[in-house]
C-alpha positions, 0 to 999 in steps of 0.5 A, spaced: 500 500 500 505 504 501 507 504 494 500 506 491 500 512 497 506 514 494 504 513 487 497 518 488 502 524 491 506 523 485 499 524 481 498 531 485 505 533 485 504 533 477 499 538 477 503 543 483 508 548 482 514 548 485 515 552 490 508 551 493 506 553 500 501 549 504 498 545 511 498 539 513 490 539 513 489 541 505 495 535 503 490 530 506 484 533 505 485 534 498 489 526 497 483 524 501 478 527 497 481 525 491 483 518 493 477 517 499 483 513 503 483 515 510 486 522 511 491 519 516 494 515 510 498 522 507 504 524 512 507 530 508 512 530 514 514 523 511 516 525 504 521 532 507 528 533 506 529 537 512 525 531 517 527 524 519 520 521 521 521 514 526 519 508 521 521 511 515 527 508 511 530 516 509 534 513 504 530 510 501 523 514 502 522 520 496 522 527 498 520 533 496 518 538 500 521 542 505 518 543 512 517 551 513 514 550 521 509 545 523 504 544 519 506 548 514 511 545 507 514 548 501 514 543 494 521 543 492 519 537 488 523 531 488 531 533 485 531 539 489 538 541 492 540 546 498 
């Protein structure tokens, strides 16, 4: 499942421009609206640059966000650099 999570943020993303300020509340209102998967499946805290979540495998996990402050992100998309 967490492939096809990943998958319908990427989808989002592609519509997004870069450098898109946002809360928690309206990324998963708006996958939750598109996708009808609990609310709680959409972690925007998971996919940041700035941010090591517990359970995530950082290495791994794509990221393409920056955290601004809590609850608050920017869309830097996925090949972004410092």
């Amino acid at each position: 499942m967490t492939r096809q999570i990943e998958m319908e943020i990427e989808k989002l993303l592609s519509i997004m421009p870069l450098n898109l300020e946002f809360t928690t509340k309206w990324f998963k209102d708006t996958l939750n609206g598109l996708y009808e998967r609990p609310r709680d499946s959409y972690i925007p805290s998971d996919y940041c640059y700035n941010i090591k979540n517990n359970g995530i495998d950082w290495e791994t996990q794509p990221h393409y966000f920056i955290a601004l402050e809590h609850g608050k992100y920017r869309y830097v998309g996925k090949d972004y650099k410092e």
